[in-house]
Backbone atoms as SQL, in Angstrom:
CREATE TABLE atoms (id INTEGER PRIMARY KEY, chain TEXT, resi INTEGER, resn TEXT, atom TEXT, x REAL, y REAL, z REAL);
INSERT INTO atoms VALUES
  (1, 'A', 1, 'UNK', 'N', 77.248, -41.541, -65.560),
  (2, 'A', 1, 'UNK', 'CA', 76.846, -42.577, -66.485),
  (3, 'A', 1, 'UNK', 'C', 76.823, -41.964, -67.876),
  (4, 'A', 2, 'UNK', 'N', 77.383, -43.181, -68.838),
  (5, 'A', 2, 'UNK', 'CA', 76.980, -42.087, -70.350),
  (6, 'A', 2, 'UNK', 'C', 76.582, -43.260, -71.401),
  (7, 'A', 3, 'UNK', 'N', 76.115, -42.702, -72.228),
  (8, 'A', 3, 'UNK', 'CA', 75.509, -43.364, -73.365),
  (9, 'A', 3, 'UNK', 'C', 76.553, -44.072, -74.465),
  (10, 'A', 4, 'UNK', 'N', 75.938, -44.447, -75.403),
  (11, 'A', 4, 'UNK', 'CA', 76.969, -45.013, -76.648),
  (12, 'A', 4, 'UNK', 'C', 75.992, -44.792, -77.548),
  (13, 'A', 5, 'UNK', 'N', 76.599, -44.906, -78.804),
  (14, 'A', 5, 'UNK', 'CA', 75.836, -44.616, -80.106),
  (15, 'A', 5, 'UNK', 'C', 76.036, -45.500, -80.705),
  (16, 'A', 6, 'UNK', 'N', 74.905, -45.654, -81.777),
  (17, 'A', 6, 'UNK', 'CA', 75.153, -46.573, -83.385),
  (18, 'A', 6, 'UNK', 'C', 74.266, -46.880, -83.801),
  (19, 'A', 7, 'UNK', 'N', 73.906, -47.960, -83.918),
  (20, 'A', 7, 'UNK', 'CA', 72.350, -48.381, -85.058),
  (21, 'A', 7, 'UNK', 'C', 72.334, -49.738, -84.126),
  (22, 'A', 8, 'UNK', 'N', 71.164, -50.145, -83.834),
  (23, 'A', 8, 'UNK', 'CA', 70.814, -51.416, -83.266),
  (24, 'A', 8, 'UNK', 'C', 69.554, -51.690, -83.804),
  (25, 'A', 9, 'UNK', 'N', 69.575, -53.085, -84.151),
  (26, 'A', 9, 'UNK', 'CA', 67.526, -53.779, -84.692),
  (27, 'A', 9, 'UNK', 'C', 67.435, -54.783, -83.738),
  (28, 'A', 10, 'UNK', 'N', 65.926, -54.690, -84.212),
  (29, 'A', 10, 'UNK', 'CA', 64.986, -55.790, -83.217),
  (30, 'A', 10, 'UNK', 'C', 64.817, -56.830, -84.186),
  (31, 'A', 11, 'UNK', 'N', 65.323, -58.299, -83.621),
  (32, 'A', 11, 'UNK', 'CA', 65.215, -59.240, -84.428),
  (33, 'A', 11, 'UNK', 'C', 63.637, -59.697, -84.947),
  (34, 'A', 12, 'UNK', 'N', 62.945, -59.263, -84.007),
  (35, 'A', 12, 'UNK', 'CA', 61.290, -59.794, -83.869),
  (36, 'A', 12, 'UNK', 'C', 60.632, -58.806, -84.797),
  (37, 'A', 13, 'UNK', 'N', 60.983, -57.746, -84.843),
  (38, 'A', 13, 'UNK', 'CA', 60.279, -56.846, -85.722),
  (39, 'A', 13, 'UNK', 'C', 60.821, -56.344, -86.957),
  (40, 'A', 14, 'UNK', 'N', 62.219, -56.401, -87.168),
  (41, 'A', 14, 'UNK', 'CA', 62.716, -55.876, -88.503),
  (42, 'A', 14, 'UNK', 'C', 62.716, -54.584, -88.129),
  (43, 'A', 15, 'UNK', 'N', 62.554, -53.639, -87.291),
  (44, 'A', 15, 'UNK', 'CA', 62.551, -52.231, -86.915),
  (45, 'A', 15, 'UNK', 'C', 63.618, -51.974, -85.997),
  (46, 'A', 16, 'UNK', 'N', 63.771, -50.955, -85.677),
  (47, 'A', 16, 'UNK', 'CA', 64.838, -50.059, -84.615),
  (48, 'A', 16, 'UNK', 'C', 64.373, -50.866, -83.363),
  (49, 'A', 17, 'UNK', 'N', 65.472, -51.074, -82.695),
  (50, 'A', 17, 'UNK', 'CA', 65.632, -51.514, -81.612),
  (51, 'A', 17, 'UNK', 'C', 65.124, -50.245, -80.129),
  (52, 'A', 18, 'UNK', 'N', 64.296, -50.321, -79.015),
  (53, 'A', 18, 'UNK', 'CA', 64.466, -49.796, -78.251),
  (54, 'A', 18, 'UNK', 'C', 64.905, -50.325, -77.175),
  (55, 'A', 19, 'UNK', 'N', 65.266, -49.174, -75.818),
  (56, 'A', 19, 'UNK', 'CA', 66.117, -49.971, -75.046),
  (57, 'A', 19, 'UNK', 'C', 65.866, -48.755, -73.960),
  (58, 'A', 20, 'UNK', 'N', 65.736, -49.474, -72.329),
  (59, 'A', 20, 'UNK', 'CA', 65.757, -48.301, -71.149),
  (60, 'A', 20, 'UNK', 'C', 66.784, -48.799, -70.638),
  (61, 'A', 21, 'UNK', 'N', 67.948, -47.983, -70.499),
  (62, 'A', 21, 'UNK', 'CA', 69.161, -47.958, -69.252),
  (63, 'A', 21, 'UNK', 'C', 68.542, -47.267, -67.473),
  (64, 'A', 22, 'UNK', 'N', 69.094, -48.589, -66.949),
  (65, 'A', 22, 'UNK', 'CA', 68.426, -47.879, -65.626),
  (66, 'A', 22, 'UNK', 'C', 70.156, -47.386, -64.620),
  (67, 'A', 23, 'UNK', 'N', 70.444, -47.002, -64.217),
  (68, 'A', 23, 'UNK', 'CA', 71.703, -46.897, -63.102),
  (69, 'A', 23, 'UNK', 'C', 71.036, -47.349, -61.807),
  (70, 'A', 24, 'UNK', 'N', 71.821, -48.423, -60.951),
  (71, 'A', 24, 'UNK', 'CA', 71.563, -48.909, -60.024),
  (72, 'A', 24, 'UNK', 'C', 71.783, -48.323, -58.820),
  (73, 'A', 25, 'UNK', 'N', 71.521, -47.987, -57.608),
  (74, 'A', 25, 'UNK', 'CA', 72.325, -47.624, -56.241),
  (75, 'A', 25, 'UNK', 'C', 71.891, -48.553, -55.759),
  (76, 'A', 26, 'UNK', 'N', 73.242, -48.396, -54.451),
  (77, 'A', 26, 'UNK', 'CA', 72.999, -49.603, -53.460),
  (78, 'A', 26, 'UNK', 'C', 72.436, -49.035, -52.179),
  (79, 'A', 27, 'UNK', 'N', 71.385, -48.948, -52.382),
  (80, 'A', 27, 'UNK', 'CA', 70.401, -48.742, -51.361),
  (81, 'A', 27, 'UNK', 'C', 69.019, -49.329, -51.423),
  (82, 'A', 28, 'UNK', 'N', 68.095, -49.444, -50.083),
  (83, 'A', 28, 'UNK', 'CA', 67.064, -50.046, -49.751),
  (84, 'A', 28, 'UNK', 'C', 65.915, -49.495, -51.013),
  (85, 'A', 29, 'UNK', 'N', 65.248, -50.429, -51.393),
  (86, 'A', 29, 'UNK', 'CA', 64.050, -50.203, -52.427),
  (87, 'A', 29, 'UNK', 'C', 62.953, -49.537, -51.510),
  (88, 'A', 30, 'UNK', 'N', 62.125, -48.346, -52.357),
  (89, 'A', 30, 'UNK', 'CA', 61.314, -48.058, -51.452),
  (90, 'A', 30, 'UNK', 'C', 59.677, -48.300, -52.522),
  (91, 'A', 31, 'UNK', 'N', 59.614, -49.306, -52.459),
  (92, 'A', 31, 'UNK', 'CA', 58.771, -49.843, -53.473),
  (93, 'A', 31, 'UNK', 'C', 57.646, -49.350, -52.471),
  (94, 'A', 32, 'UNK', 'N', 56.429, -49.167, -53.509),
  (95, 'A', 32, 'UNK', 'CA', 55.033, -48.805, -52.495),
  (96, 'A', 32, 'UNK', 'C', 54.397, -50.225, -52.743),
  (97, 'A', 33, 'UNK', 'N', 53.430, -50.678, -51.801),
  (98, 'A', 33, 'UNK', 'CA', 52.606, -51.385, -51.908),
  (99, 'A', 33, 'UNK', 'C', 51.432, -51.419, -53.229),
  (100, 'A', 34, 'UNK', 'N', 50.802, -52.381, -53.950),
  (101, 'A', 34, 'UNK', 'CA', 50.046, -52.004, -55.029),
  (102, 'A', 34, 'UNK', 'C', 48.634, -51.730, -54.372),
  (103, 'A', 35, 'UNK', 'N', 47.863, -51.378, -54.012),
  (104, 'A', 35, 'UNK', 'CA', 46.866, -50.785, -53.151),
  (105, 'A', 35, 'UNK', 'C', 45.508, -50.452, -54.418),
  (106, 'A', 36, 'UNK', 'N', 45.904, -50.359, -55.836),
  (107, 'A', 36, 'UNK', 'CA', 44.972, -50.261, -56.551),
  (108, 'A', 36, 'UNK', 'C', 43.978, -51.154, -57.213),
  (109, 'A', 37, 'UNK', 'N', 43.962, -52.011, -56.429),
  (110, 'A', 37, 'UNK', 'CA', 43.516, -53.505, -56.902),
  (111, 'A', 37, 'UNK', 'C', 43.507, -53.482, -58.369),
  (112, 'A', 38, 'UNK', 'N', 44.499, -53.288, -59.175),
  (113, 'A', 38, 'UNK', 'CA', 45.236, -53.376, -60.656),
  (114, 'A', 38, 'UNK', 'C', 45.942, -54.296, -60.656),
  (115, 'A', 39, 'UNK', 'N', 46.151, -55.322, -61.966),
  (116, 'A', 39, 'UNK', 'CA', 47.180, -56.160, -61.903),
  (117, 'A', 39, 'UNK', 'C', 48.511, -55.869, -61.687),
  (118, 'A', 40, 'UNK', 'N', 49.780, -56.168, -61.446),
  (119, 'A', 40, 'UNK', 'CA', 50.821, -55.735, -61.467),
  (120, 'A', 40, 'UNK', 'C', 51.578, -55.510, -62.504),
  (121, 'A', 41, 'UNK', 'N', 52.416, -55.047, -63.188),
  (122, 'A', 41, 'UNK', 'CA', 52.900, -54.633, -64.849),
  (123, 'A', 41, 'UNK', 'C', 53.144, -55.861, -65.211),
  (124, 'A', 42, 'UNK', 'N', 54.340, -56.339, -64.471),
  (125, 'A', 42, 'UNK', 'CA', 54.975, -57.438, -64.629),
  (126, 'A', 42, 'UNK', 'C', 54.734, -58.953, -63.759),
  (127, 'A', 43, 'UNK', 'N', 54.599, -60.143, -64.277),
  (128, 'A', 43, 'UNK', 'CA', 54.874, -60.461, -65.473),
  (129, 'A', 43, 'UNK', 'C', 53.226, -60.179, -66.215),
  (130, 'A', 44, 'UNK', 'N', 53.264, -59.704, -67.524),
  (131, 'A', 44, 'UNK', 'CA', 52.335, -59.796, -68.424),
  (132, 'A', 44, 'UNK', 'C', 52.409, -60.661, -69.056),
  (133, 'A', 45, 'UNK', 'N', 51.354, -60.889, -70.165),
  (134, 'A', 45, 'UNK', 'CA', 51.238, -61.859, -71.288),
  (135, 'A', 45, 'UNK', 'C', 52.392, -61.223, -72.211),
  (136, 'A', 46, 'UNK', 'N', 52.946, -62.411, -72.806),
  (137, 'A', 46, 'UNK', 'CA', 54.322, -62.069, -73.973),
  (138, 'A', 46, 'UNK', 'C', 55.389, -61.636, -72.993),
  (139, 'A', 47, 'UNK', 'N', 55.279, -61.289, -71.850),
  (140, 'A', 47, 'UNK', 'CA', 56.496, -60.897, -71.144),
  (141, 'A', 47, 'UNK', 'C', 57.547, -62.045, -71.086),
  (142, 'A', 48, 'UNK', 'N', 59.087, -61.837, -70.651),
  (143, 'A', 48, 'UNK', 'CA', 59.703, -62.883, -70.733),
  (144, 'A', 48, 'UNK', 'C', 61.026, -62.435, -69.474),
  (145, 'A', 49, 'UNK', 'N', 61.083, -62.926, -68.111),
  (146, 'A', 49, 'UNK', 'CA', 61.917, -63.000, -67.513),
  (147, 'A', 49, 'UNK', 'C', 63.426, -63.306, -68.179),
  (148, 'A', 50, 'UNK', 'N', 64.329, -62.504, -68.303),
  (149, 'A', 50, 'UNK', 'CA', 65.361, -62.849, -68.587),
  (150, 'A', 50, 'UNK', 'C', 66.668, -62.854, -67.994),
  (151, 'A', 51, 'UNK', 'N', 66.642, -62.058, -66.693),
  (152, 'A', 51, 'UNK', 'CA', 67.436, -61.961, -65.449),
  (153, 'A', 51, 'UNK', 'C', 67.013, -61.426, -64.205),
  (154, 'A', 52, 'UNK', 'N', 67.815, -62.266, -63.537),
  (155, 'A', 52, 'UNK', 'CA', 67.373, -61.689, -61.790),
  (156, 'A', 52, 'UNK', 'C', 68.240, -62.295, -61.039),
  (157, 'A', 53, 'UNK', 'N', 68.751, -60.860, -60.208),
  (158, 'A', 53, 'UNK', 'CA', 69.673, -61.643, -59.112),
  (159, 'A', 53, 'UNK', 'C', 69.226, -60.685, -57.826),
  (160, 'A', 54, 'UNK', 'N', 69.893, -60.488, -56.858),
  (161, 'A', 54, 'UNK', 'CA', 69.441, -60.006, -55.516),
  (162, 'A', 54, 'UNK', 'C', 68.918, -58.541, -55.627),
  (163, 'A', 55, 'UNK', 'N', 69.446, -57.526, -56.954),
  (164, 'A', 55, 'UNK', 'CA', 69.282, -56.309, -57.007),
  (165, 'A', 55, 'UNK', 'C', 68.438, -55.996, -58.257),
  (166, 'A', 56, 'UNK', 'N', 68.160, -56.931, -59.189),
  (167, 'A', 56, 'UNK', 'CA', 67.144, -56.320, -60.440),
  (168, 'A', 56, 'UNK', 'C', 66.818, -57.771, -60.787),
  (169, 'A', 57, 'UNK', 'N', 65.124, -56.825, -61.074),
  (170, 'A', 57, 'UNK', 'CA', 64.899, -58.084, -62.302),
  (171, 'A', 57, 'UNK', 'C', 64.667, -57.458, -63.818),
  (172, 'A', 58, 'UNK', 'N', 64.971, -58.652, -64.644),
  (173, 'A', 58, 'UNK', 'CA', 64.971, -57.463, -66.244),
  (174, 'A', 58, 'UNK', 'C', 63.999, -58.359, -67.044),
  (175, 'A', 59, 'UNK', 'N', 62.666, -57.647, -67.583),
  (176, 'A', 59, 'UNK', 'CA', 61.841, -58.822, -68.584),
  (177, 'A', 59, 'UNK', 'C', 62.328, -57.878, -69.766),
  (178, 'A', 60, 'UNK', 'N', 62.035, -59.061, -70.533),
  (179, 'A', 60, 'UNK', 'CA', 61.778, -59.119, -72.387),
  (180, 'A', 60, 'UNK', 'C', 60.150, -58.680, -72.613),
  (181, 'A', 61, 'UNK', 'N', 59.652, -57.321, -73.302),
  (182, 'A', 61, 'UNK', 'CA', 58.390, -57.314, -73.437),
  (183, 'A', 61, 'UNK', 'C', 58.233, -56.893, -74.924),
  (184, 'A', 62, 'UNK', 'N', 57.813, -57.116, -75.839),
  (185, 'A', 62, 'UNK', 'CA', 57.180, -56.894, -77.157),
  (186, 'A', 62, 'UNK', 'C', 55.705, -55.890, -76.955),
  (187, 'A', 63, 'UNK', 'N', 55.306, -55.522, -77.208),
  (188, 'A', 63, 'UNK', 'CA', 54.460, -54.657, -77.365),
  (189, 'A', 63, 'UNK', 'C', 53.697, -54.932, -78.517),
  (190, 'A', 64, 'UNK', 'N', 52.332, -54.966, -78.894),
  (191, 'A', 64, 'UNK', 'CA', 51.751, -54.697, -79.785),
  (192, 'A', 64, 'UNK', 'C', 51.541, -53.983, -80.958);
């Protein structure tokens, strides 16, 4: 997998854009159970579902 370069902004903030690349495999998720009686990350407040199909889901989150 490789990167790309250049300059990207965040329309919401007027600042530098950030961004996480994940690489996918096709294999079984070994997700743990949440066991910490903690909310779950996702969805949060301001969060924003923006895709999902059988192998990822991707939110929109703003940060404070």
């Amino acid at each position: 997998m490789s990167g790309h370069g250049g300059t990207t902004s965040d329309t919401a903030t007027n600042g530098p854009a950030h961004e996480v690349v994940v690489e996918l495999k096709d294999a079984p998720s070994k997700t743990v159970p949440n066991t910490t009686g903690l909310p779950p990350a996702f969805p949060r407040a301001g969060s924003k579902k923006i895709l999902e199909n059988e192998k990822v889901r991707v939110w929109n989150y703003a940060g404070r």
